[in-house]
C-alpha positions in Angstrom: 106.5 116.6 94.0 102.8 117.3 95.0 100.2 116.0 93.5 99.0 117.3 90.5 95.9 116.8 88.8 94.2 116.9 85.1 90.6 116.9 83.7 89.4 115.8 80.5 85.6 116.9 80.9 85.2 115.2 77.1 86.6 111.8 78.5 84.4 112.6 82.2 88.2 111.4 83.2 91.1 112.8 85.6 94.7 111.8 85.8 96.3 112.3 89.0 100.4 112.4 88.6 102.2 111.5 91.7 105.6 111.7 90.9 107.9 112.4 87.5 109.2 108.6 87.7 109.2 107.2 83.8 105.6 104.5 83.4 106.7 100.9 83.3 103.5 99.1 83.5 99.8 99.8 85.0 96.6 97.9 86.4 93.0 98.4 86.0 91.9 98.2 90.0 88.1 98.3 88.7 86.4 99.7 85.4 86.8 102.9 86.3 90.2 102.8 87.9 93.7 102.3 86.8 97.0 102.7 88.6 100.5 103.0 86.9 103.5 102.5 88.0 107.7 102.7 87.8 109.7 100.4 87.4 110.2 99.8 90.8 106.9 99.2 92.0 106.1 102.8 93.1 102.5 104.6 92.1 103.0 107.2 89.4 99.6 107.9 88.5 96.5 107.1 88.9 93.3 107.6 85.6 89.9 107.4 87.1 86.9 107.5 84.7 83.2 108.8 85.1 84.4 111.1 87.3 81.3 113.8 87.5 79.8 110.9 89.3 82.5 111.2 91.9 85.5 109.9 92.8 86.2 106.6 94.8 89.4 106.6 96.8 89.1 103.8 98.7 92.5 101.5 98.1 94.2 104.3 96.3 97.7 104.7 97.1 98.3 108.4 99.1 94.1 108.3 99.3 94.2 111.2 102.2 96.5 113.0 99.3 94.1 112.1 96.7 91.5 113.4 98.2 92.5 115.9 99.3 93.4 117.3 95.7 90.2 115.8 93.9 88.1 118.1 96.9 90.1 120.9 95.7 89.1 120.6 92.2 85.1 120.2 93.4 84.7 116.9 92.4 82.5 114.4 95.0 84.8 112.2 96.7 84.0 108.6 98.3 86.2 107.4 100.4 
């Protein structure tokens, strides 16, 4: 599955889905960042918050990916 991301301009959020495994559990990396993940460990998604300030990738899992997609979308990326 590629990458697929969604905007809510109301939130100034994006979610990033990385694969159709079922959520298990999550982590906040930072306030404005938050990973979840299958059971087995893997990334599923990713939330990121305040994003019409940009987006920090740094430490993401599949950040080139990530990136990649967020540039697509026109959003600012720091990596």
């Amino acid at each position: 599955m590629r990458p697929t991301l969604q905007h809510d301009a109301d939130a100034d959020a994006i979610y990033i889905r990385l694969n159709d495994l079922p959520y298990a559990f999550g982590e906040d990396i930072d306030h404005a960042r938050r990973i979840d993940y299958a059971s087995d460990g893997q990334p599923i998604g990713i939330e990121v918050l305040c994003v019409s300030k940009g987006i920090d990738t740094h430490g993401l899992p599949h950040q080139d990916a990530i990136t990649r997609l967020a540039e697509e979308h026109s959003f600012k990326v720091f990596a």
